[in-house]
BAPA-55714 format. One line per 3 residues: number of its first residue (from 1); their letters; for each residue x, y, z of N, C-alpha, C. Coordinates in pm, whole numbers, plus 50000, padded with zeros to 5 digits. Layout:
! residues N
NUM = a = X,Y,Z,X,Y,Z,X,Y,Z  ...
! end
This chain:
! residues 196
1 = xxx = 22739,46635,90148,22699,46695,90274,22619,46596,90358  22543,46516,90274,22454,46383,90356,22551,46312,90421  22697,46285,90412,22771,46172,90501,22840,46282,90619
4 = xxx = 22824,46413,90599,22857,46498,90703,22760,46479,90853  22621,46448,90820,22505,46396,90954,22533,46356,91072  22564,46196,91019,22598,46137,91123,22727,46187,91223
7 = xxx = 22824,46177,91141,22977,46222,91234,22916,46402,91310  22843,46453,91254,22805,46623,91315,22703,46577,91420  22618,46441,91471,22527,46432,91566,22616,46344,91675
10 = xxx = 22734,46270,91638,22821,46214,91742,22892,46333,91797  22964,46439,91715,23018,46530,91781,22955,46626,91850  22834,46658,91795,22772,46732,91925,22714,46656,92031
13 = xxx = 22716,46580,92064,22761,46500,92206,22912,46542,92293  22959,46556,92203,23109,46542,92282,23145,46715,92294  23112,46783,92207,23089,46895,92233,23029,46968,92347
16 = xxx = 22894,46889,92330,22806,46986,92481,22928,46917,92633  22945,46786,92608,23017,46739,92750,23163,46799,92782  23200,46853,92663,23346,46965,92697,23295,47076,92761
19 = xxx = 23192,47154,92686,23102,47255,92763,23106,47255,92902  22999,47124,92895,22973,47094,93104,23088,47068,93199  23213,47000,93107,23305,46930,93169,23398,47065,93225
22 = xxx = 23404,47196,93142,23485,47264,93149,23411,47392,93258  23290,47367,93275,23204,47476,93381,23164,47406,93478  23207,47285,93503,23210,47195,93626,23296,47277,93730
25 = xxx = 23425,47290,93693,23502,47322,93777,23497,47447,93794  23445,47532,93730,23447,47680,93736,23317,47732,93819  23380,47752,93963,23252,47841,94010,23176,47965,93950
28 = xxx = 23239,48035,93855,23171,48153,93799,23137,48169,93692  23146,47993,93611,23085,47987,93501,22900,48000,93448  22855,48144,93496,22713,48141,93477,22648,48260,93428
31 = xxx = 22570,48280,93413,22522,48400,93268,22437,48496,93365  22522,48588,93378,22446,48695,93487,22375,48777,93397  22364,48775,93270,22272,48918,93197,22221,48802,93106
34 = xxx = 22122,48893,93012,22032,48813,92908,21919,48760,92977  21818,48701,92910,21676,48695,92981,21648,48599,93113  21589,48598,93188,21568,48594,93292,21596,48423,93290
37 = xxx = 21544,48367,93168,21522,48204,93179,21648,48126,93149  21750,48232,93112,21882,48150,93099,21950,48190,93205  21949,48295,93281,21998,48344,93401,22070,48214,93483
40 = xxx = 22181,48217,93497,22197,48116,93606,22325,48016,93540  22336,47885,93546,22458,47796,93514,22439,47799,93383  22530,47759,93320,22581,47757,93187,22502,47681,93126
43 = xxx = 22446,47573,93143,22405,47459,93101,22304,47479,93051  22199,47591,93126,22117,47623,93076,22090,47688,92910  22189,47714,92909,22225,47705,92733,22258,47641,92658
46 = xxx = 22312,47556,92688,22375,47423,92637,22272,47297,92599  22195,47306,92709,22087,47176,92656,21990,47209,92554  21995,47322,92559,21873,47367,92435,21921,47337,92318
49 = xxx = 22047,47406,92320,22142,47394,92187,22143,47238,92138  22189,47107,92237,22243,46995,92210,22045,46925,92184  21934,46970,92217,21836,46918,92153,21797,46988,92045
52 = xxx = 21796,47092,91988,21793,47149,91862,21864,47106,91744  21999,47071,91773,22105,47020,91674,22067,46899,91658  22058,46855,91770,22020,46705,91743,21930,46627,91690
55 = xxx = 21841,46732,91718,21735,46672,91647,21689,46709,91500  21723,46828,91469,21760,46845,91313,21862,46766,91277  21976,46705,91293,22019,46630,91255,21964,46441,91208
58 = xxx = 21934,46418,91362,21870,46265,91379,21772,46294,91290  21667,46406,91251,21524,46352,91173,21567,46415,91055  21683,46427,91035,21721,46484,90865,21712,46335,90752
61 = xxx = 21700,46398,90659,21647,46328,90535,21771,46204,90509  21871,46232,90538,21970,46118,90550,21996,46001,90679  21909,45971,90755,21878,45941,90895,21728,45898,90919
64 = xxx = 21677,45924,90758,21509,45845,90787,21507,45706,90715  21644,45660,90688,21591,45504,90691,21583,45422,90877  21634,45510,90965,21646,45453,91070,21471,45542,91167
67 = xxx = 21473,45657,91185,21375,45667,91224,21194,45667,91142  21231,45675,91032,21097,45663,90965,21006,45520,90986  21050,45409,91026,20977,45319,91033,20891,45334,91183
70 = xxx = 20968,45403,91239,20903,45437,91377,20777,45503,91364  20763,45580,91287,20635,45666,91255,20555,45667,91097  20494,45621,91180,20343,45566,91061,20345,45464,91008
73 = xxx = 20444,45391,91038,20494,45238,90983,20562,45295,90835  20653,45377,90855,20698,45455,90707,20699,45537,90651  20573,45561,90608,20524,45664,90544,20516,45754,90575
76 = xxx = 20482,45909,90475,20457,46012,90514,20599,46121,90515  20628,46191,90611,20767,46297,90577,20876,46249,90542  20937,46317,90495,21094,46249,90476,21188,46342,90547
79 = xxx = 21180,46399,90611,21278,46438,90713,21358,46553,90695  21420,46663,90744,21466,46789,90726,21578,46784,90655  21591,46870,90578,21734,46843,90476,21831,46875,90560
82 = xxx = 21955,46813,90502,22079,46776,90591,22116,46902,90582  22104,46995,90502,22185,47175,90526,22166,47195,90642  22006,47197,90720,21947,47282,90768,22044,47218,90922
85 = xxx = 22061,47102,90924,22119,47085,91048,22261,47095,91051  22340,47109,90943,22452,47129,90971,22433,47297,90975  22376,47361,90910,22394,47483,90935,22354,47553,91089
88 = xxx = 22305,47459,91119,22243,47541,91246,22345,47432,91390  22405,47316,91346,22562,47300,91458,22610,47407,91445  22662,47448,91260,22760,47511,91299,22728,47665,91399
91 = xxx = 22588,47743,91365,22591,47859,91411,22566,47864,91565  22439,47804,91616,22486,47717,91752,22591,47685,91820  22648,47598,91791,22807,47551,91885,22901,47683,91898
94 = xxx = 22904,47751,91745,22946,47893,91797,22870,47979,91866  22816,48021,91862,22727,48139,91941,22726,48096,92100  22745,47989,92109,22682,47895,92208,22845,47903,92271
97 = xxx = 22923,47894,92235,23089,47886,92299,23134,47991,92281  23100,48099,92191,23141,48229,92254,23051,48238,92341  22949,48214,92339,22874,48310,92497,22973,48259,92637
100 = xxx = 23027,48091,92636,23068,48045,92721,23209,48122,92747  23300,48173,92648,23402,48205,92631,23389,48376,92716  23297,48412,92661,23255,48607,92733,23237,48579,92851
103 = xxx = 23161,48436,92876,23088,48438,93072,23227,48442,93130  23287,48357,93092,23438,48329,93168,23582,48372,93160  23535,48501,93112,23660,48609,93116,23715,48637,92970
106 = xxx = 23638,48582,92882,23685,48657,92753,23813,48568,92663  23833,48561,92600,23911,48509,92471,24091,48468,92564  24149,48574,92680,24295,48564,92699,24263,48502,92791
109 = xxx = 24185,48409,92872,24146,48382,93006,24041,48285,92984  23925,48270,92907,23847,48179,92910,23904,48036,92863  23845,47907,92941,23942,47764,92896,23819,47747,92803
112 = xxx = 23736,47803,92713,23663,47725,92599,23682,47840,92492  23798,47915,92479,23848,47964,92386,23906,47864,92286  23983,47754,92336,24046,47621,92254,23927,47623,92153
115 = xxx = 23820,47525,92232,23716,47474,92134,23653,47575,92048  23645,47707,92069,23593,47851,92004,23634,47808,91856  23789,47834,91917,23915,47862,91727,23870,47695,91675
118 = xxx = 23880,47602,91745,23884,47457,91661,23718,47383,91604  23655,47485,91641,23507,47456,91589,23528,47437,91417  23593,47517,91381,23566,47497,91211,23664,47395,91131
121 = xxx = 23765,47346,91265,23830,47199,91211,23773,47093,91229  23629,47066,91304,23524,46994,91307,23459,46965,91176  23420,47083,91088,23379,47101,90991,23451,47050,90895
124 = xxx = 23546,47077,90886,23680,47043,90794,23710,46932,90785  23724,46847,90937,23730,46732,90901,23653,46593,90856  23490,46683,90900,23379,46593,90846,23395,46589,90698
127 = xxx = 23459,46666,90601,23429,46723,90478,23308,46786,90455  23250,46878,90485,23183,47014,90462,23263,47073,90330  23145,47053,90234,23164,47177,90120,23265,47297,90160
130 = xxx = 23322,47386,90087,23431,47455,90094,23330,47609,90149  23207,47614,90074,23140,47719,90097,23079,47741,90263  23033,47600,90294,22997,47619,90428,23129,47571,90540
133 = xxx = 23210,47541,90455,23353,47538,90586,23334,47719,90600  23363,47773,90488,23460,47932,90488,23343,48000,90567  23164,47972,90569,23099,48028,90650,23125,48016,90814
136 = xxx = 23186,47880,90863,23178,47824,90990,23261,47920,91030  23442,47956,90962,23531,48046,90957,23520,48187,90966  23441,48193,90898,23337,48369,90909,23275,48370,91074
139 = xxx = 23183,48311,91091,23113,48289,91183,23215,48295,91314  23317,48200,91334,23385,48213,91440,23487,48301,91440  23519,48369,91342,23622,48483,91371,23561,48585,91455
142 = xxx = 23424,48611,91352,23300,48730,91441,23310,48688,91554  23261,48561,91566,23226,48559,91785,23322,48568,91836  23467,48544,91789,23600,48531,91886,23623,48625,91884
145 = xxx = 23550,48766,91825,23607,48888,91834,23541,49008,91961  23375,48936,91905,23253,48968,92035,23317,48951,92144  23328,48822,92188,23368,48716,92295,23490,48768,92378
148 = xxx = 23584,48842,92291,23731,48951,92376,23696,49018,92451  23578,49100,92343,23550,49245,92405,23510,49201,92617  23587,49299,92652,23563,49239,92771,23410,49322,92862
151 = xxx = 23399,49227,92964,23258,49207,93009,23248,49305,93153  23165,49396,93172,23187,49498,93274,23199,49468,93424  23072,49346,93403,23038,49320,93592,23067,49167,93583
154 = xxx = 23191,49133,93518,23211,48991,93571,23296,48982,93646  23279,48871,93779,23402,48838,93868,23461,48727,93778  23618,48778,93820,23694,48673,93728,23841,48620,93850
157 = xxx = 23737,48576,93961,23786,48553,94045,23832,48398,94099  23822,48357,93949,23843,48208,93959,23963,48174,94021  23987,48044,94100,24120,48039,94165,24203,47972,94037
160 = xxx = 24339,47968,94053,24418,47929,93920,24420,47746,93895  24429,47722,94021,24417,47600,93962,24273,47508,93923  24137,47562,93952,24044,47488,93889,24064,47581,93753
163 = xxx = 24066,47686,93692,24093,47715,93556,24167,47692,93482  24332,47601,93540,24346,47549,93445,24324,47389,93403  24250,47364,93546,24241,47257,93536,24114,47261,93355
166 = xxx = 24046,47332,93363,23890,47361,93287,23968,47356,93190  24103,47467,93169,24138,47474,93070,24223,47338,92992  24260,47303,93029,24336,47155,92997,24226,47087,92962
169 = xxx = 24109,47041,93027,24020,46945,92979,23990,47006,92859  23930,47131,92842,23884,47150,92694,23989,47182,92614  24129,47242,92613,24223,47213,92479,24221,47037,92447
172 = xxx = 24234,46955,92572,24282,46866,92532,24141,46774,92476  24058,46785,92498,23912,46768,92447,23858,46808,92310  23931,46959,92301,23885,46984,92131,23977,46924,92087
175 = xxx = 24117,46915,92102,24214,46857,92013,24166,46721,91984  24088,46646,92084,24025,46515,92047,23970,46528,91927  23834,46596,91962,23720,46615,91883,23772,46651,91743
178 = xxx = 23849,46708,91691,23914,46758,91560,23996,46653,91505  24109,46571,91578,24120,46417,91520,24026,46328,91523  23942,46327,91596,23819,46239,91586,23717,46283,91470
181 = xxx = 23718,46376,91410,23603,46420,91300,23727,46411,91182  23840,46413,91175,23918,46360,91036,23922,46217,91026  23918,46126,91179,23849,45984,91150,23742,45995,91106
184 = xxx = 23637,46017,91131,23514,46002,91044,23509,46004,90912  23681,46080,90875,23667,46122,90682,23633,46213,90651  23705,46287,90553,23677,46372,90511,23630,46309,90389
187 = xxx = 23479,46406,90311,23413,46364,90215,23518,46372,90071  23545,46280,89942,23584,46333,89871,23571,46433,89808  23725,46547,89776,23721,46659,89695,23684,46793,89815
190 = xxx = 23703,46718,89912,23717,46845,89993,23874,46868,90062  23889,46750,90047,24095,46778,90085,24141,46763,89915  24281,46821,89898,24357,46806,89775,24379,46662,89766
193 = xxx = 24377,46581,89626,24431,46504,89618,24590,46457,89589  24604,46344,89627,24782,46331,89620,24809,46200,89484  24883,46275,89414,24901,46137,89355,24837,46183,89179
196 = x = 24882,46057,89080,24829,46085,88981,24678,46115,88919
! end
């Protein structure tokens, strides 16, 4: 799970910028209910998310030969265990892309439905243990099911061609991100082996 870190703090980079990239074009990508301080563009959810992950990741215990010399000349913590930040990409990026998926018309209509379903081939292809792949899988079936249910007072008055434009950037963006995290490798014994 320690060589899962690094490749899970490059992809949530590329993650939050499918996010922004795909509510760029969408005038009505913005969170009309929920508390007052997220009220407003999308993003406002998004950056919280991409410094939380990130930074449980970067100061995790597999990542303090690079920042520990910075503080105290060494010594002292050793840094958050690597569960805690993969567990909290994975529940984050979901929660966080269904909400994006409900703002913008729901699962048959929203363009970050792609990245919704392909979140747990992220996982898969970092090699994530089998137990916390099948959780990521759990996790996003639930929100893609929330995320349908459709939304009472939303305008879904987007014109067709910036939505599909949104939508094209993020299929063709997660489809990146999911060959790009089977480059990174999958850890051994998390794919079948071939051969004698």
């Amino acid at each position: 799970m320690e060589s899962a870190v690094l490749p899970l703090l490059t992809l949530q980079f590329f993650v939050a910028a499918l996010l922004w990239l795909g509510a760029l074009v969408l005038p009505d990508a913005r969170l009309s209910r929920g508390p007052a301080v997220l009220q407003g563009d999308l993003m406002r959810l998004v950056l919280p998310v991409v410094l939380i992950v990130c930074g449980l990741l970067f100061f995790s215990a597999p990542l303090a030969p690079v920042w520990r010399p910075l503080i105290h000349g060494g010594a002292g913590w050793g840094g958050f265990e690597p569960a805690l930040g993969i567990r909290v990409f994975t529940g984050l990026n979901v929660v966080v892309t269904a909400v994006a998926v409900a703002v913008t018309g729901g699962t048959r209509r929203s363009p970050f439905t792609p990245l919704l379903i392909l979140l747990p081939g992220l996982l898969w292809g970092v090699g994530l243990p089998r137990g916390e792949l099948l959780a990521g899988v759990a996790l996003t079936v639930v929100a893609t099911g929330v995320a349908s249910l459709p939304a009472q007072t939303q305008d879904l008055s987007t014109p067709r061609l910036p939505l599909q434009v949104s939508r094209g950037l993020v299929l063709g963006g997660a489809l990146g991100l999911v060959a790009l995290s089977f480059w990174f490798g999958a850890a051994p014994g998390t794919l079948p082996s071939v051969g004698p």
